[in-house]
Structure formats: C-alpha cells, structure tokens
C-alpha positions in Angstrom: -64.4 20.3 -188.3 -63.1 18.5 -191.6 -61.3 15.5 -190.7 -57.5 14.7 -191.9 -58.7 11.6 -193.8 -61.1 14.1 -195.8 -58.5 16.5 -196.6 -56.1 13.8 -198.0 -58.5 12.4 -200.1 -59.1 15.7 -201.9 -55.2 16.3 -201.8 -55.2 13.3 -204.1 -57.8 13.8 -206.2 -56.7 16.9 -206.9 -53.0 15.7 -207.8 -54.3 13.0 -209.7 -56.7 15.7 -211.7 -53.5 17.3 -212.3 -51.5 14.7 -213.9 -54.2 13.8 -215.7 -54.4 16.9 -217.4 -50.9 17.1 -218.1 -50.4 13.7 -219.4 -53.5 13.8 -222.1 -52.2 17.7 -223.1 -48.6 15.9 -223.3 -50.4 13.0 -225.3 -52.1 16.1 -227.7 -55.5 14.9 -225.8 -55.9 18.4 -224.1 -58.0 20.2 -226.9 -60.5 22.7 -225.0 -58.4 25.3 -225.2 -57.4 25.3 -228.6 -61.3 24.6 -229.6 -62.2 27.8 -227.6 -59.8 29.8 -229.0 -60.3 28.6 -232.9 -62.8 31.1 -234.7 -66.4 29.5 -235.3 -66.7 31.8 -238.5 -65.0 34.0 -240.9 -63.3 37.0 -239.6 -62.7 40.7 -240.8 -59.4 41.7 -241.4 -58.1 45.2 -242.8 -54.8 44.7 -245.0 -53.1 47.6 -246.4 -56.4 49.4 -247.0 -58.2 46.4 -247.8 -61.2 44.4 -246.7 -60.4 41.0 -245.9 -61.9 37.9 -244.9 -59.8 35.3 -242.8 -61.9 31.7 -242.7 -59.0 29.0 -243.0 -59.0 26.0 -241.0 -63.0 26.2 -239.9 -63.8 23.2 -241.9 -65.6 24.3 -244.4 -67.2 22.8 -247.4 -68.1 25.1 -249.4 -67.4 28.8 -250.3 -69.2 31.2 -247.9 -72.0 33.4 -249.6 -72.9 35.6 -246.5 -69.2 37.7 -246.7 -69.5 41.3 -247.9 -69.3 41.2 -251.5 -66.6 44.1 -251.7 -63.7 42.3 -250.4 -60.1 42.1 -252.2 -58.8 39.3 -249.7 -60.4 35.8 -249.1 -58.8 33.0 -247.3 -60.0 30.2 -247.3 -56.6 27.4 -246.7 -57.0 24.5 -244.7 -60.7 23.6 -245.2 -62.6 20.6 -247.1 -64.0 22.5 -250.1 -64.3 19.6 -252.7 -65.6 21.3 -255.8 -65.7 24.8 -256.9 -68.4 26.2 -259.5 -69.7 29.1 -261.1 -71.4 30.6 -258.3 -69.1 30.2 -256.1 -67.4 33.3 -256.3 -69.7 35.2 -258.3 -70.4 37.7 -255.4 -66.6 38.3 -255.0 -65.9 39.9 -258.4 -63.4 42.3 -256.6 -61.2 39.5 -254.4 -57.4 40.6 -255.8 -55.7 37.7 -253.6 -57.7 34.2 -253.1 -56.1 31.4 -251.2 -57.3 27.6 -251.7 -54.7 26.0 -250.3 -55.2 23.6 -248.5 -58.3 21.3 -249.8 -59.9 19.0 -251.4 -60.5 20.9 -254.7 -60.9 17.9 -257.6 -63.4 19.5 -259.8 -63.4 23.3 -260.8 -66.5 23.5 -263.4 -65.8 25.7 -266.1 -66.5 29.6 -265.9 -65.6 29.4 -262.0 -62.9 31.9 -261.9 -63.8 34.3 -265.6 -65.4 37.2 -263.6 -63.0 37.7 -261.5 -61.5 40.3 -263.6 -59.5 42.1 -260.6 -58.1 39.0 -259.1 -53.8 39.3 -259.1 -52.7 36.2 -257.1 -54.2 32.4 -256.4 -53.0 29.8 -254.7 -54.1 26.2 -255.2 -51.6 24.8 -253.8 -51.8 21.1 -252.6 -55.5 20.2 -253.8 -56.7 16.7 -256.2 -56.3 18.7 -259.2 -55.5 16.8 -262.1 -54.9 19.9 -264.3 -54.7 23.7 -264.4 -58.3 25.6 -265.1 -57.4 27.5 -268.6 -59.4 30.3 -268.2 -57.3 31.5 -265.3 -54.4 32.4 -268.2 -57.1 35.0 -269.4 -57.5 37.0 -266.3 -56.4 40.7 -267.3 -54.5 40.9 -264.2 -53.7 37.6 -262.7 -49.4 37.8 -261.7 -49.2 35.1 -259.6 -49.9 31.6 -259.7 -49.2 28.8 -256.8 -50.6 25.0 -257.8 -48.1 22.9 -256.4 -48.5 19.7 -254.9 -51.3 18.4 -257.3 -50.9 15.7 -259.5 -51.4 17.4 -263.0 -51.7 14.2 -265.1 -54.0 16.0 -267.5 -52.1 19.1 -267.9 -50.6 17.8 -271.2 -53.8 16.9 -273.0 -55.3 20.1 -271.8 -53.0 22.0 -273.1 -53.7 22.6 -276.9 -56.8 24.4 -276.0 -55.5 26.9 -274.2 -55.4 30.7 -276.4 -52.3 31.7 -277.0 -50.9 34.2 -276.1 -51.6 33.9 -273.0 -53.3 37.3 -271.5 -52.7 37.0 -268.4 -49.1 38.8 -267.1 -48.0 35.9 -264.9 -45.1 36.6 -263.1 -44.5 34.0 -260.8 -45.4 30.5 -261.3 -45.0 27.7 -259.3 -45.1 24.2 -260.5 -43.8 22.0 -257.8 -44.2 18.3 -257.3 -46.7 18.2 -259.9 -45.8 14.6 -261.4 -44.3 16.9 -264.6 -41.9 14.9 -266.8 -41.2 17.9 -269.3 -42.2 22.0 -269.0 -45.4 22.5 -270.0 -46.1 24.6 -273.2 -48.2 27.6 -271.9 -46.7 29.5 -275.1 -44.6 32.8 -274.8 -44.8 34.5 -271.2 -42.8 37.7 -271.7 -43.7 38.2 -268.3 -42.8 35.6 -266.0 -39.0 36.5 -264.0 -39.7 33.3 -261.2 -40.2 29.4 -261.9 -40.8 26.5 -259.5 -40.7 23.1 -261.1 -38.9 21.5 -257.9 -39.4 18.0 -256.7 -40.9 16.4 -260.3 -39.1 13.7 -262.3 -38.1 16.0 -265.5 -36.7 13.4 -267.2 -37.5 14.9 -271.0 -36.6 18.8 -270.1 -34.5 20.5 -272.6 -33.7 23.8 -272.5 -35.8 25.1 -275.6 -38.7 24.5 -273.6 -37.4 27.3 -271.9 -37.1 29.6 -274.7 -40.7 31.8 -274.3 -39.8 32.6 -271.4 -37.1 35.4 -272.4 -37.4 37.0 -269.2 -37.2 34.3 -266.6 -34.8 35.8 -263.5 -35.2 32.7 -261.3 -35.6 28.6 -261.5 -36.4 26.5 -259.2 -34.8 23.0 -260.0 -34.2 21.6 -256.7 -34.7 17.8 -256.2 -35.4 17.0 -259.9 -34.4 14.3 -262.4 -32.6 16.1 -264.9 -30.7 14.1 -267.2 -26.4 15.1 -266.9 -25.8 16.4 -270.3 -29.7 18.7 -270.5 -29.2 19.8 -267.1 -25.4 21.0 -267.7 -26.7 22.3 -270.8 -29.9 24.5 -269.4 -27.6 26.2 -266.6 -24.9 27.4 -269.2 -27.6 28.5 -271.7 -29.5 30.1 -268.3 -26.4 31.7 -267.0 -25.9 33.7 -270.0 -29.2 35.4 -269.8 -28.5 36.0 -266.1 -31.0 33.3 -264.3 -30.3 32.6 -261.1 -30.8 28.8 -260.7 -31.4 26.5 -257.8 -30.2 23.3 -258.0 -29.1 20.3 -255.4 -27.3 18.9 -258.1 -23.5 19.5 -258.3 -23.4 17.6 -262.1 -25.3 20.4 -263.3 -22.3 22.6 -263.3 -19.3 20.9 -264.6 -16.2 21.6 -262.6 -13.7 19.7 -265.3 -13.1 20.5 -268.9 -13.6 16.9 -269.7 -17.4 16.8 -267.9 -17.9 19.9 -270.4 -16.4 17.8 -273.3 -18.7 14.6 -273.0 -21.8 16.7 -273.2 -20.2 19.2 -275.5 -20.2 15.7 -278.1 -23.7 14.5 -276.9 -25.7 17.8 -277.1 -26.2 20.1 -279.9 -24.9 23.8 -278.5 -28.5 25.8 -278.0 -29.4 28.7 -280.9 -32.2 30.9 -280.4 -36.0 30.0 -280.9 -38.6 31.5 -283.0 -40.1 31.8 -279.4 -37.4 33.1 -278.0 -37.1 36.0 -280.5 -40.8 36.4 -280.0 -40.9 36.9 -276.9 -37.7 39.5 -277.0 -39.5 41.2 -279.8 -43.1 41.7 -277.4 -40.7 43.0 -274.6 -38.5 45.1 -277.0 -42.7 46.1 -278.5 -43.6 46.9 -274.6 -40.3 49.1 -273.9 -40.7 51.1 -276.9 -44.3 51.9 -276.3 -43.8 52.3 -272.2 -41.0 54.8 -273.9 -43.5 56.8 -276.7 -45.9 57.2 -273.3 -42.9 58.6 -271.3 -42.4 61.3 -274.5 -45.1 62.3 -275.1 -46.9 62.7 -271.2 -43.0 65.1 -271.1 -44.4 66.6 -274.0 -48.0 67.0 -273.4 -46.7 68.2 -269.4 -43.7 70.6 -271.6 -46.5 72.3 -273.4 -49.1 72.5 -270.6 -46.7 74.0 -268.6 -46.2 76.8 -271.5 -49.8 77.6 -271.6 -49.8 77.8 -267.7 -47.5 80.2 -267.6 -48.4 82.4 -270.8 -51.7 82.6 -269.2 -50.1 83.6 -266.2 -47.9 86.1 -268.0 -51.6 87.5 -269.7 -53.3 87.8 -266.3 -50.2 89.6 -264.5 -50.2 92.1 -267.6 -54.1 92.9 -267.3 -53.8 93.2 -264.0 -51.0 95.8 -264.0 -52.8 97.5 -266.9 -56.1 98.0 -265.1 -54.0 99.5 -262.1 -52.3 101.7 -263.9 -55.8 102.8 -265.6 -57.7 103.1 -262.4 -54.8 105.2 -261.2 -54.8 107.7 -263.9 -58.7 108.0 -263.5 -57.9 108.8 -259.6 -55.6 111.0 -260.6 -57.4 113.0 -263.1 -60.8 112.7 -261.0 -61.5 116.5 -259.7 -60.5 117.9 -263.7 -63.6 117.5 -265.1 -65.1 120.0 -267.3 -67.7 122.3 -265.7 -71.1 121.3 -266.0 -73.6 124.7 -267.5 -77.1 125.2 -265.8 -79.8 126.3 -267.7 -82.3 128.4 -265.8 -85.5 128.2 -266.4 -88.2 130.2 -264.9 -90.3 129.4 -262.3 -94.1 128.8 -262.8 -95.7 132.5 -262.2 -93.4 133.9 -264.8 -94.0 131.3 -267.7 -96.5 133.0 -270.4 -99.7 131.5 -270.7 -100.2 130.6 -274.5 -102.9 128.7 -276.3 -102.4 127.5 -279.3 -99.3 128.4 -279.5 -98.1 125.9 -282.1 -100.7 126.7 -284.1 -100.8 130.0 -284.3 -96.9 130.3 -285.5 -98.0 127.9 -288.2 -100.7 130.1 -289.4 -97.8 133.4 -288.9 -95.5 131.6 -290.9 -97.9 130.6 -293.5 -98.7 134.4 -294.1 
C-alpha cells in the first residue's frame, strides 16, 4: 500500500520537474528538441527538376566533398567556412545557384569559382570579405550577384584589373552596406535592370557613375548619404529613363521650384556619356541581332515548310499515278495475246540420225 506521504512527494517532484522545464525553455535553455530535430548532415532536396543539397546551419568548416557531383543547388548559409580555394568546388562544376551566406568567408584564393561555368546566381552575402573575387565577372552565365554586408575596403584598388567588358550578364546586383563612398566602376553592364547600394555613406556619388548602366529599371538608395543637390540631380536624370528609385529621403525630390533652383545653380544639368552611348549602342547591337535570328529562323521555317509540302504534293501525285497504273493493268489483265504451242514429237517418232550435221555439210559441198 503506497503511503499518502510517498504520493505527495512524487506530486511535487513531478510539479517542480515541470516548471523547471518550462522556465529554462522560457529562458531559451530547453535545446533537446531543437538539437534532435536539426539535420546532422547535408540533405537531398529536388527543386524544379533539380538536385539539390540543403547543408546550412550544420556548422561546417569547410565545403563538403562527399555530395553527388551533379548537383545544380548547394546551400551552404549559416555555417563557419573561413576560406574558400580551388578545390573547393571543383567537383560541383554544374551547381547553377550557390549560397554562402552566412560565414566567415575572408579569403577566396584565386581560381576558386573559374570552372564553374553553369553557375547563374551567388550569394555572399554578410561574410569578412574585403573585396569582390574578379573572376566571378567572367562567368558566361553568372545573373545574379548578392555581397552585401561585407566591408569592401579593397574594392577600389582592385578594381583596375578587372577585363572590361565585363562577360558576365549580371542582372541584379546587390551592394548593400558595403562601406561604399562612390559606385564602383565595373565598366558598362548593358545587362543589369536592379541595384542595391542601400545603407552606405555615398557621399561622392554622381550620377555619371551611373551612366553604363543604360538599362538599370531599379535603385536601391535607401538609408544613404547622398549629398542634396547629386541626390536631386540622380532621381530627375533616373526618372527620365524610367528607374524606379527607393529612397527614405524626401530632399531627393524637390517639391518647390526654389529647391530645384538652388541645385539648378550648383550642378551642371547631366548630358550623356561616352558610356552611356556605349552601352545603348551594345543593346541597340543585341536587338538588331536577337532581330536578324527572328528573320531568318521565319525564313529558314518559311522555306522548310515549302519543301515539306512540295514533297508532299510529289508523294500524293506518285501515289495516285501508280493507282491509276495498277488499275489499268487489272483492268486489261485477261486481254493478253494468245500464247502458240509448238508440238513436237514424242520420242518413238524422232528419226534416228548420225551424223547428221555432217553429212548436210558434205550434201551441200557437192
């Protein structure tokens, strides 16, 4: 028989166990279950068709080489990867979208990312990096690039050796709290429609820093130190080439005639750029050719479609002409002429004669 005293003691225990448990999961003490239910290793994912690779926040420090070397997607955000070099992705040649957000990345040796040939989007976002990898702007396919939230202090000096132009067909670029004072000069990116240079002090930007980029649809300026005058400037030259611009900054669109004065005296009005008209003249280049393609596949399809066709018309008319042929031999089939049989005698009637060649030679000869 359990005794009262027993049974209260447990009842306690048990409360006290209880709060316990809810105080330290209150507290953020309580991490079992989120330790059993965080993945120990990389996992398989299928996106659209793809083979992925899922292996953020595992703590990693170092790229995994044991992943199957045919996959597209690798994720890899959230872990404590400190350096990146030329073997590090040398299995994943194929890896189209590659997420290192995230790290610790301070040194990326050279050559780390030139293989990756198929690779379309990165993301380095909020690493140690001091500046941007150059080769990356020679990927044949690279579109969009995310390295915000790194102090790029050696972007500038890095700069001049960088090809231009740039091969890679960036279309979105972000920039964000990077420490930038000015844009940096990547050369003419007839390409890129979206910027991000949010949250950095860009006390020297002007807007013909903004000129190779004849096709920009989108600017981030949010949280910036633009000067009055450059900023005012940049969003009237912007607006006229239809770029939508995001800015906390009401002084950067004058609302009185006598704001537009003042900056009208201090600031040259902006005339087109030899980059400018570069870049105009590569997209005007690109349209023109994407235009000669469309011609002459309609062309090429036009007279493939004729051949089709006349072949078509051939084969119908050889078919109806051996129809009508093996009709008229039906028809005509049982008017054949008549067929003449020799006779010849049978064996007891046939002469016997020797020499019979020979002796109507010697006849003849007399």
């Amino acid at each position: 028989m359990i005794r009262p005293k027993f049974v209260g003691k447990r009842i306690l225990l048990t409360l006290g166990a209880l709060v316990t448990l809810t105080l330290s999961f209150v507290n953020g003490f309580a991490t079992l279950a989120t330790d059993l239910d965080k993945p120990q290793r990389c996992l398989q994912e299928r996106t659209y068709k793809m083979v992925g690779y899922n292996c953020a926040n595992l703590n990693l420090k170092e790229i995994p080489q044991s992943l199957k070397s045919n996959l597209q997607i690798l994720d890899l955000s959230f872990n404590r990867i400190r350096d990146l070099n030329r073997h590090s992705f040398s299995r994943y040649t194929d890896v189209k979208y590659l997420y290192l957000f995230e790290n610790m990345i301070q040194n990326i040796e050279d050559d780390t990312f030139s293989e990756l040939s198929s690779l379309e989007a990165l993301d380095l976002s909020s690493n140690a990096l001091k500046t941007i990898p150059l080769e990356l702007f020679r990927l044949p396919l690279l579109r969009n690039l995310y390295v915000a939230h790194n102090a790029l202090s050696d972007l500038d000096r890095n700069l001049p050796l960088l090809d231009k132009p740039v091969q890679a067909p960036i279309q979105i670029l972000s920039l964000a709290d990077c420490w930038l004072t000015k844009l940096p000069n990547f050369g003419i990116l007839p390409d890129l429609w979206q910027l991000n240079i949010s949250s950095n002090p860009m006390t020297e930007l002007t807007v013909d820093q903004f000129s190779p980029m004849c096709n920009l649809r989108s600017l981030d300026l949010n949280n910036t130190q633009i000067q009055i005058c450059s900023c005012q400037l940049i969003t009237a030259e912007l607006s006229t080439r239809r770029t939508k611009i995001l800015n906390s900054h009401p002084h950067c669109t004058p609302l009185f005639s006598a704001e537009q004065s003042i900056c009208a005296q201090d600031v040259s009005p902006a005339t087109p750029t030899t980059d400018y008209q570069q870049c105009m003249e590569i997209r005007t280049a690109r349209k023109l050719n994407t235009e000669a393609k469309t011609a002459w596949f309609k062309i090429s399809l036009g007279v493939l479609t004729c051949i089709v066709l006349f072949s078509l018309i051939l084969y119908c008319l050889h078919k109806r002409n051996a129809k009508s042929m093996k009709a008229n031999k039906n028809k005509h089939g049982n008017k054949t002429a008549p067929i003449h049989k020799v006779m010849v005698p049978s064996g007891d009637e046939l002469p016997i004669v020797e020499n019979g060649n020979r002796d109507k030679l010697i006849n003849d000869c007399d």
